[in-house]
N, CA, C and O of each residue as an XYZ file, in Angstrom:
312
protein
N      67.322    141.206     35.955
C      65.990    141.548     36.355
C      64.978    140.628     35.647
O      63.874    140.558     36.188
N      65.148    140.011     34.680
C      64.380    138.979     33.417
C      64.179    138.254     34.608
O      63.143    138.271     35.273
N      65.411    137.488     34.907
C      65.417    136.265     35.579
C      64.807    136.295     36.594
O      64.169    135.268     36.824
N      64.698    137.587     37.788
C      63.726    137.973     38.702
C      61.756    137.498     38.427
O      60.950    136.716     38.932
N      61.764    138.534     37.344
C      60.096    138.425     36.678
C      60.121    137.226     36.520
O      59.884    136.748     37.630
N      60.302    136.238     35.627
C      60.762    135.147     35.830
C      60.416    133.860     36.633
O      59.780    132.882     36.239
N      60.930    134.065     37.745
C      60.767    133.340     38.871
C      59.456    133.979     39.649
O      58.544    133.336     40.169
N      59.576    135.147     39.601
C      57.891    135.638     40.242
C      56.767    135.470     39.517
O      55.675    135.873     39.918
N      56.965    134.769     38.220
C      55.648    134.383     37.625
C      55.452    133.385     37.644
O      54.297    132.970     37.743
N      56.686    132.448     37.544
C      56.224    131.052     37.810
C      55.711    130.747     38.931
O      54.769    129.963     39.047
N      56.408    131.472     40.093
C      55.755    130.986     41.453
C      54.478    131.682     41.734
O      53.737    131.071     42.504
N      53.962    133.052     41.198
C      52.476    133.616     41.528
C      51.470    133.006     40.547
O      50.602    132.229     40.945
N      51.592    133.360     39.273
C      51.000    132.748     38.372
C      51.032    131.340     38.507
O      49.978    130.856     38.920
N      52.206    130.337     38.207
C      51.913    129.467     38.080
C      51.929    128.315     39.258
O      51.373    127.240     39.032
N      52.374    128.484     40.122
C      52.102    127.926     41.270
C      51.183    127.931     42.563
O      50.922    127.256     43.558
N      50.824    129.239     41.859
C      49.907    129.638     42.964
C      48.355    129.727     42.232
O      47.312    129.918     42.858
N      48.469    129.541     40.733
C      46.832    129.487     39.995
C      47.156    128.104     39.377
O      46.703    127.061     39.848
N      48.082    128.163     38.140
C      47.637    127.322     37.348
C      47.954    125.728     37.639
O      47.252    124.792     37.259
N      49.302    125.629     38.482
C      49.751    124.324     39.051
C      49.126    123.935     40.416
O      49.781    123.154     41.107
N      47.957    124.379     40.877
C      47.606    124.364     42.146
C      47.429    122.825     42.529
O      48.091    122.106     43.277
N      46.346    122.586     41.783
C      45.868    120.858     41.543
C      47.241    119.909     41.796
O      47.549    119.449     42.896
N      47.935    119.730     40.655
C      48.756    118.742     41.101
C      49.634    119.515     42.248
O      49.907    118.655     43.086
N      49.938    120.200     42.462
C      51.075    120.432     43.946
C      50.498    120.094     44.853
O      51.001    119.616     45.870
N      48.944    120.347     44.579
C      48.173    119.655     45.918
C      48.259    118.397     46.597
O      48.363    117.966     47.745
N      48.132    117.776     44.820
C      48.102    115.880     44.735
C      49.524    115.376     45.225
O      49.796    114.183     45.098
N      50.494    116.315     45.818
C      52.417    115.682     45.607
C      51.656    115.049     47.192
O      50.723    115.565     47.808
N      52.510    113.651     47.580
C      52.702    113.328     48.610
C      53.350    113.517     49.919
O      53.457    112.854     50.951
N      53.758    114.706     49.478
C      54.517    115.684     50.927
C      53.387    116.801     51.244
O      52.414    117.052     50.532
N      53.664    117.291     52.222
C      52.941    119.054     52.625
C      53.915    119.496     53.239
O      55.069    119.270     53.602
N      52.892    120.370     53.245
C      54.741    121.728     54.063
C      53.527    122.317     55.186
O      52.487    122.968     55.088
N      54.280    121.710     56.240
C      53.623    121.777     58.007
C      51.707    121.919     57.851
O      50.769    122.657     58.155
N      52.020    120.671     57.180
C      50.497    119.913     57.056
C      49.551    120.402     56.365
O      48.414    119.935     56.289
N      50.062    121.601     55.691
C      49.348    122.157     54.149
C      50.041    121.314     53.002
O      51.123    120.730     52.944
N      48.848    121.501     51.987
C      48.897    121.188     50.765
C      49.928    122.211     49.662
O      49.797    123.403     49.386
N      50.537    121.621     49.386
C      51.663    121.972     48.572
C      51.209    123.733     48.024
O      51.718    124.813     48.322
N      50.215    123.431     47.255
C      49.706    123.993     45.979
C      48.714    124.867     46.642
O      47.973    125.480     45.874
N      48.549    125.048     47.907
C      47.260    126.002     48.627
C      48.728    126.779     49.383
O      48.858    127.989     49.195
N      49.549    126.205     50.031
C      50.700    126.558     50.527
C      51.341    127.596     49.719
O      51.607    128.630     50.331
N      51.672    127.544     48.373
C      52.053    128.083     47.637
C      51.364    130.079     47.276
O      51.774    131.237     47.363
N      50.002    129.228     46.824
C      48.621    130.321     46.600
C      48.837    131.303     47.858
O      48.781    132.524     47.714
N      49.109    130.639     49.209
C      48.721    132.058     50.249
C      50.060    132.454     50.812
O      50.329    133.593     51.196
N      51.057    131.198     50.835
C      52.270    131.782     51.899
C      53.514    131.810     50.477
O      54.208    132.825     50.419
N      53.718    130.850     49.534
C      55.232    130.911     48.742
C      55.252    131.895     47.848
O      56.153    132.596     47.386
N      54.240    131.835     47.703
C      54.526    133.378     46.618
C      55.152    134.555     47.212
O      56.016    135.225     46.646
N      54.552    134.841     48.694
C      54.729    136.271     49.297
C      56.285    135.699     50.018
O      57.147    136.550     50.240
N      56.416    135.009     50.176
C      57.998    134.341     50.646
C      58.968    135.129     49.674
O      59.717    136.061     49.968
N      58.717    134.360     48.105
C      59.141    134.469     47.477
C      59.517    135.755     46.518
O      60.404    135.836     45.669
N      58.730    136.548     46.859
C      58.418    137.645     46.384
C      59.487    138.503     47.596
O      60.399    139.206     47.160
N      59.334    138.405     48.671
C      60.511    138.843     49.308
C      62.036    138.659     49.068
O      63.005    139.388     48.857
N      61.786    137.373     49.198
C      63.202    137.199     48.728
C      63.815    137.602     47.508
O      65.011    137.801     47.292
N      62.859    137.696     46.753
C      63.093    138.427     44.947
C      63.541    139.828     45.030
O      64.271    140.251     44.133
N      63.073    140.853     46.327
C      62.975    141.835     46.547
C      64.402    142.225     46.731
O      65.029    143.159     46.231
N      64.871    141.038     47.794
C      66.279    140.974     48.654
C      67.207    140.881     47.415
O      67.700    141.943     47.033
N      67.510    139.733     46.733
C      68.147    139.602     45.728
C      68.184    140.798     44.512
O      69.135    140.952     43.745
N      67.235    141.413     44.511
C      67.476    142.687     43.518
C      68.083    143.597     44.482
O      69.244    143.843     44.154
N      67.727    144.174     45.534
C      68.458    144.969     46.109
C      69.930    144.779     46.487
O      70.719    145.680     46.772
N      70.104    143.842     46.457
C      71.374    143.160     46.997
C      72.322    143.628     45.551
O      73.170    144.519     45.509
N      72.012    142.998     44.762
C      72.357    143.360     42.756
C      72.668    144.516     42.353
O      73.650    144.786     41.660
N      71.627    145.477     42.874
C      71.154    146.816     42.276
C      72.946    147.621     43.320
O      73.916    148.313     43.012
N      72.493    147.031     44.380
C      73.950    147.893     45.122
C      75.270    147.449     44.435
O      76.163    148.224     44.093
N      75.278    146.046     44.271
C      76.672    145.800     43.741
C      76.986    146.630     42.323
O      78.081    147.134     42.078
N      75.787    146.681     41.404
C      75.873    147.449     40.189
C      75.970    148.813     40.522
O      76.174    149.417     39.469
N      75.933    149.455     41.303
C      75.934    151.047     41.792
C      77.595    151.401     42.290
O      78.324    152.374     42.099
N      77.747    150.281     42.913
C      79.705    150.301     43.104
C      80.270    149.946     42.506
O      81.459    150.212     42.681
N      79.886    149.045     41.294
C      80.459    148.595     40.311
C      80.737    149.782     39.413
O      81.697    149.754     38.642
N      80.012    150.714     39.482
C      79.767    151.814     38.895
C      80.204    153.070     39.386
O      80.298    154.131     38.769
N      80.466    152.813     40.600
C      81.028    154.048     41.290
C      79.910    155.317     41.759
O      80.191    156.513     41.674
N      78.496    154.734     42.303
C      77.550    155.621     42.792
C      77.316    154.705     44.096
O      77.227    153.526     44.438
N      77.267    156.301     44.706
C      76.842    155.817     46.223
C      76.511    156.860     46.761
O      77.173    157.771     47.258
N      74.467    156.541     46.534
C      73.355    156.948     47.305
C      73.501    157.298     48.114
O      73.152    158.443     48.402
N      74.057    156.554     48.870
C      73.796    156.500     50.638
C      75.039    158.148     51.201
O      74.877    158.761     52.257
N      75.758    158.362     50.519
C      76.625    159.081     51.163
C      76.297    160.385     50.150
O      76.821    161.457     50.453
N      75.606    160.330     49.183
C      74.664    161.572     48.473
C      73.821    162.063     49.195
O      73.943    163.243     49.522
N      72.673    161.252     49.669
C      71.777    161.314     50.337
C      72.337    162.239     51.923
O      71.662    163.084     52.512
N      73.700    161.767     52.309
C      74.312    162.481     53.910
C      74.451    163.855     53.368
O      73.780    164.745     53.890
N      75.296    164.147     52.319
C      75.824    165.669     51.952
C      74.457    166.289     51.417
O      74.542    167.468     51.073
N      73.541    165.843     51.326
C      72.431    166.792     50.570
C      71.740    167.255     51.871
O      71.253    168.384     51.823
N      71.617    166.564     53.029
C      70.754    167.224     54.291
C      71.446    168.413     54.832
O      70.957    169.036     55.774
């Protein structure tokens, strides 16, 4: 989960405030935006999904790793 926070700060915080300038200045864009404005409105929330996916994805393997399973708790309790 470190490694999660992690990666969501570098890319909100720092890619999306404090590295804005130079990502701007890189000589590529991503579909004709600026790196570093690209980042600020669309990679963060990308990224932040995908952060979402990858913990959930984790959180299940650690739950069978463990021998809990929600999903069939959740059937016998209705």
């Amino acid at each position: 989960m470190g490694v999660l926070l992690v990666i969501w700060a570098l890319v909100s915080f720092g890619a999306g405030i404090l590295f804005v300038e130079p990502l701007n200045n890189l000589s590529f864009t991503i579909f004709g935006i600026p790196v570093g404005f690209w980042f600020a409105q669309q990679g963060s929330i990308i990224t932040f999904v995908i952060l979402i996916a990858v913990y959930v994805w984790r959180m299940d393997k650690l739950d069978k790793e463990f021998g809990i399973d929600e999903y069939e708790q959740a059937v016998h309790h209705q």
